[in-house]
N, C-alpha and C positions, 0 to 999 in steps of 0.2 A: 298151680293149685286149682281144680275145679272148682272152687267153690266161689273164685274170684270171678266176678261175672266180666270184667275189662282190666287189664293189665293199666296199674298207674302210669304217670304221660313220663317222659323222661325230662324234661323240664316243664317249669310253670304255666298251662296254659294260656294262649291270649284273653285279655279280658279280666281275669280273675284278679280284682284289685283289693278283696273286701272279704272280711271272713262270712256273709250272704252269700257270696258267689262263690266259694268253695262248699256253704250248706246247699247251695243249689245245683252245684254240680257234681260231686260227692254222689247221689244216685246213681247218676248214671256208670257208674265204675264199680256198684254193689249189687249182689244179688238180691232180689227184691226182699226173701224174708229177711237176710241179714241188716238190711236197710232199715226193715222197720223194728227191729230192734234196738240196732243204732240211736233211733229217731224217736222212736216212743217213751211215753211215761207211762206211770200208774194210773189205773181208774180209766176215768173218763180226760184223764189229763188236764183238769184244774192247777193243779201245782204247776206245771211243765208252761204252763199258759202264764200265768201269774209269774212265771220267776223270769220269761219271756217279756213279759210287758210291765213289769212293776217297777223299771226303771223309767218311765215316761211319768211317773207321781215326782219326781226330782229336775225341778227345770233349773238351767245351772245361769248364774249370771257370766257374760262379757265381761274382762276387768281389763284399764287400760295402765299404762304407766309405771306397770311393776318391774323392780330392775333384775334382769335377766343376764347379769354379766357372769354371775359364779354358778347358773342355774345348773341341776341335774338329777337324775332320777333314780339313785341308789339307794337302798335299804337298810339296816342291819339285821339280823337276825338269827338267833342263837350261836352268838359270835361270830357271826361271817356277815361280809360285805356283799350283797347282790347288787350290780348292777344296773337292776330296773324290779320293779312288782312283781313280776310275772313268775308263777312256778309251773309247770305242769302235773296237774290233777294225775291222780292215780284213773287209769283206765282198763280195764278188763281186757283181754280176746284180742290183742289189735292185729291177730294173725288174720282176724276176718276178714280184714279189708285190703290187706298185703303181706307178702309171701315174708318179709322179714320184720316184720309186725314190732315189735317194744327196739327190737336192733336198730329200724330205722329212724323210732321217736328217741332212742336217746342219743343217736349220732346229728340229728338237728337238735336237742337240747344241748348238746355240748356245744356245738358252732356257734351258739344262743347265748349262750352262759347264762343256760337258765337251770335250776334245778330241777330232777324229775321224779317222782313218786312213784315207784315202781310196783303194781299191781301184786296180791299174793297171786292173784287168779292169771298173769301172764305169761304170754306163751313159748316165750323167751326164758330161759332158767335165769334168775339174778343172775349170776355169778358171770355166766357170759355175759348179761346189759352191763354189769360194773366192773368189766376188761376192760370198758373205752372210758378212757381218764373222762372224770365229771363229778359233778355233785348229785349224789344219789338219796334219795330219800327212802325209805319202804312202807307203804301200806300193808298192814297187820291184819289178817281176818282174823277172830275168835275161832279156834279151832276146834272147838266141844269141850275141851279139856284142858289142863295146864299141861302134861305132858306133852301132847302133838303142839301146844300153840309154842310151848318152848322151843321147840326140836325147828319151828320154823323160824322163830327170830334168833336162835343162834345161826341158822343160815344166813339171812338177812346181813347180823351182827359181822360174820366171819368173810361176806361178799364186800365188806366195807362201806355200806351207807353208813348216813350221818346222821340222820334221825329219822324216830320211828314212828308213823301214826297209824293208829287202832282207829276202826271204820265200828261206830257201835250202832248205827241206824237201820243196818238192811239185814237184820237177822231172818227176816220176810221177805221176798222180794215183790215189789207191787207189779212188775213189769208182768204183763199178762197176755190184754184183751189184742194189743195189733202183731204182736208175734206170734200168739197163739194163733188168728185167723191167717198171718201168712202162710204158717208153718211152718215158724223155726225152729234149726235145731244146730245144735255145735255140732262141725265138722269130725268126725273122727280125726283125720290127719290132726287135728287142734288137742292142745291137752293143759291142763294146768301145771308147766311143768315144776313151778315151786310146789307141790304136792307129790310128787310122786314118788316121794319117800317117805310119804307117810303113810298111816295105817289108815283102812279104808274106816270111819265114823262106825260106831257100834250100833247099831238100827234101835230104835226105841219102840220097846211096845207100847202100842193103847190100844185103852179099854175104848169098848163102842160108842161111848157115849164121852170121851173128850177129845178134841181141836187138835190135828196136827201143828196148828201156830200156835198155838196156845199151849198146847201140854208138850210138842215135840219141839221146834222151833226154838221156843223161846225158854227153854228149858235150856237149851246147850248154851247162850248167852251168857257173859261176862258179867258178875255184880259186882257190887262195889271191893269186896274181899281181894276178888280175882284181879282188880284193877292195879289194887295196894301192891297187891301180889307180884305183878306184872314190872310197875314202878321201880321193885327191888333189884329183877334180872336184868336191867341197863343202866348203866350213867345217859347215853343219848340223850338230848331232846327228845322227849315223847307225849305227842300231839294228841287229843282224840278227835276225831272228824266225824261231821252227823250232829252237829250241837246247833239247836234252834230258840233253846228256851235259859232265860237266865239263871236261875235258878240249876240248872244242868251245869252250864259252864261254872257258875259257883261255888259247885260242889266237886269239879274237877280241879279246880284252881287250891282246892283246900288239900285234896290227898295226894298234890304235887305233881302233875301235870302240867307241864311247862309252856303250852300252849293251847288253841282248836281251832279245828277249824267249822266255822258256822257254814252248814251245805244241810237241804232239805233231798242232796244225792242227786241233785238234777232231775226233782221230782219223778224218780223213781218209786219211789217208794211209797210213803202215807199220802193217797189221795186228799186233796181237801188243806194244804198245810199254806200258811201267807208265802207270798215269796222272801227267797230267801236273803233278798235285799231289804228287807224289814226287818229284819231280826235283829241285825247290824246294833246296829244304835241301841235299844236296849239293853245286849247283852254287854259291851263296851262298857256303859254305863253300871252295869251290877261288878264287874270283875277291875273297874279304873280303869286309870289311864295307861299303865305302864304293863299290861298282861296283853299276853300277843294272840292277835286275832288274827284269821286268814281265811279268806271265804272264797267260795264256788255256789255255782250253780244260776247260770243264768248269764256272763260276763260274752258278750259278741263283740263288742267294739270298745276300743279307748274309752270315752266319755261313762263306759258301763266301769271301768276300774276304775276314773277318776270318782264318780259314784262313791262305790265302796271302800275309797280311801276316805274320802270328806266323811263318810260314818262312821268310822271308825277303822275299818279293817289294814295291820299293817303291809298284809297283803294278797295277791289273787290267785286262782288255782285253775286254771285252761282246762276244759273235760271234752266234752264231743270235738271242741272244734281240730282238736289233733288228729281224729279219724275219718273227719273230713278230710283236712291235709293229707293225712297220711293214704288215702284212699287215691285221691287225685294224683299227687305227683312223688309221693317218697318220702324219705327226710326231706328234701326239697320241700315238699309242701308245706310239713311242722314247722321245719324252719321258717317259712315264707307268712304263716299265719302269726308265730311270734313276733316275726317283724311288722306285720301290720300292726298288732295290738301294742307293741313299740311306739310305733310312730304314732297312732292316732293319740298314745295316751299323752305321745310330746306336743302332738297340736293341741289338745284339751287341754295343758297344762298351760302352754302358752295364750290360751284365747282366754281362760282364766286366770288370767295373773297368777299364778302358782307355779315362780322357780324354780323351787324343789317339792321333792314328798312330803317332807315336813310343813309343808305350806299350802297343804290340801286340807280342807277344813270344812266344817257343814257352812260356814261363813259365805261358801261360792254359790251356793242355794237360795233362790229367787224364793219368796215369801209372799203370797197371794193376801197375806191379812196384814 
């Protein structure tokens, strides 16, 4: 594919121990706009920064003496047993960065046994990603209407994932200022192929004097009707992702919504938003103890998911850092990056006394007062 600016390595790089060393090296295998798209947020990139550093406000204590004879790091969640936190984020495009783009991220999530969220916007048709035995998830875009949004979750439905989540935060997209000045553009070779059975969006007119995000945009959005709505056409688990504020989750939790997950989109999006390792704890706190929470947006290393387990979250959702991997070395890589965040999360667990998941608690949190 021309557009690949270096063919991925055929095995793992030397050197590359860290999912840092895969962001840092991850360039040099992209063509520069598609990089900075990759890489950039909204705005001036406040969010992207904050969801980047807002885990250094959580200093974790040392604990010594905990017994670790039955210790392990399995989950449950909507009736199934995960093996460790880790899901993979639903991710756009990852034809960008390699010629078998979502083919290659879900034959390292199957080696993983990790679950994987399948983009609507990917360039892999579902149907071929959920030919390779695994656990499949589907991310849901609102599609302007109930008819086309149907037409695509019975795809989804009929590809055999297992649960659904509807993405309701990027009806905007804030991603602008550094792909704009690179000059990005989607490859023609690239397409969305879960869409391409459907009908192209009916163009909206306006009048001169209103907002295309405002009267256009935000007009084809999902409300609360459509939500209800939505709930009706599956049994699945069905998640909404893009939840910051508690009062959101509370009111998803009420019209039956089985889960969310808390993502500020990898500060994509609304310039200016707390990172979205804060949000955690609040939102836990308004929906209990027992409503399942799953968070992105910002997770680089172990100690960043032990984080957002001790706040609550039951679990975590991998985003860029799969197109790093997936950039550098293949499924090799995705694989190689779950394994890191594997491991690091069994030494965090272990350097804090914390057995299991169940025993990650805000308790491991050092207290300056």
């Amino acid at each position: 594919m021309t557009h690949i600016k270096k063919p991925a390595s055929a095995s793992i790089p030397h050197g590359i121990v860290s999912i840092s060393d895969y962001e840092k090296s991850a360039r040099d295998y992209m063509r520069h706009d598609i990089a900075e798209y990759v890489y950039s947020g909204s705005g001036d990139e406040q969010t992207l920064y904050r969801n980047r550093y807002g885990f250094q406000n959580y200093q974790i204590y040392n604990r010594v003496l905990a017994d670790f004879s039955e210790s392990n790091t399995s989950v449950q969640l909507f009736g199934k047993t995960l093996a460790h936190p880790f899901i993979l984020a639903p991710v756009a495009h990852q034809g960008l960065v390699h010629p078998d783009g979502e083919r290659a991220t879900a034959m390292a999530a199957n080696a993983m046994q990790t679950p994987m969220i399948i983009s609507s916007l990917s360039n892999i048709p579902v149907e071929e990603i959920t030919a390779q035995k695994g656990n499949y998830w589907f991310q849901l875009y609102w599609q302007g209407n109930r008819v086309a949004t149907l037409s695509l979750l019975k795809r989804a439905l009929e590809a055999g994932v297992e649960v659904i989540v509807i993405t309701l935060d990027a009806a905007v997209s804030g991603v602008r200022n550094r792909p704009q000045r690179a000059g990005f553009f989607l490859p023609e070779a690239l397409c969305e192929a879960n869409l391409s059975d459907l009908p192209p969006p009916a163009p909206r007119t306006l009048e001169p004097d209103q907002s295309p995000a405002l009267h256009g945009f935000m007009q084809d959005t999902p409300g609360v009707e459509d939500l209800l709505w939505l709930r009706e056409q599956t049994n699945l688990p069905l998640l909404a992702k893009g939840v910051t504020h508690p009062a959101d989750a509370v009111r998803l939790m009420n019209i039956g919504f089985d889960g969310i997950i808390v993502s500020n989109h990898g500060g994509r999006t609304l310039d200016g938003m707390p990172a979205a390792i804060d949000c955690i704890a609040p939102i836990r706190k308004a929906v209990g103890a027992e409503y399942p929470i799953l968070f992105d947006s910002g997770i680089r290393r172990g100690t960043d998911a032990l984080t957002a387990l001790a706040l609550g979250a039951n679990a975590v959702c991998i985003g860029r850092p799969q197109m790093w991997g997936l950039a550098v070395a293949g499924a090799a890589g995705v694989a190689h990056c779950i394994r890191i965040f594997q491991e690091e999360l069994e030494i965090a667990m272990a350097l804090s006394g914390c057995p299991s998941i169940t025993d990650i608690t805000s308790e491991i949190f050092w207290a300056s007062n």
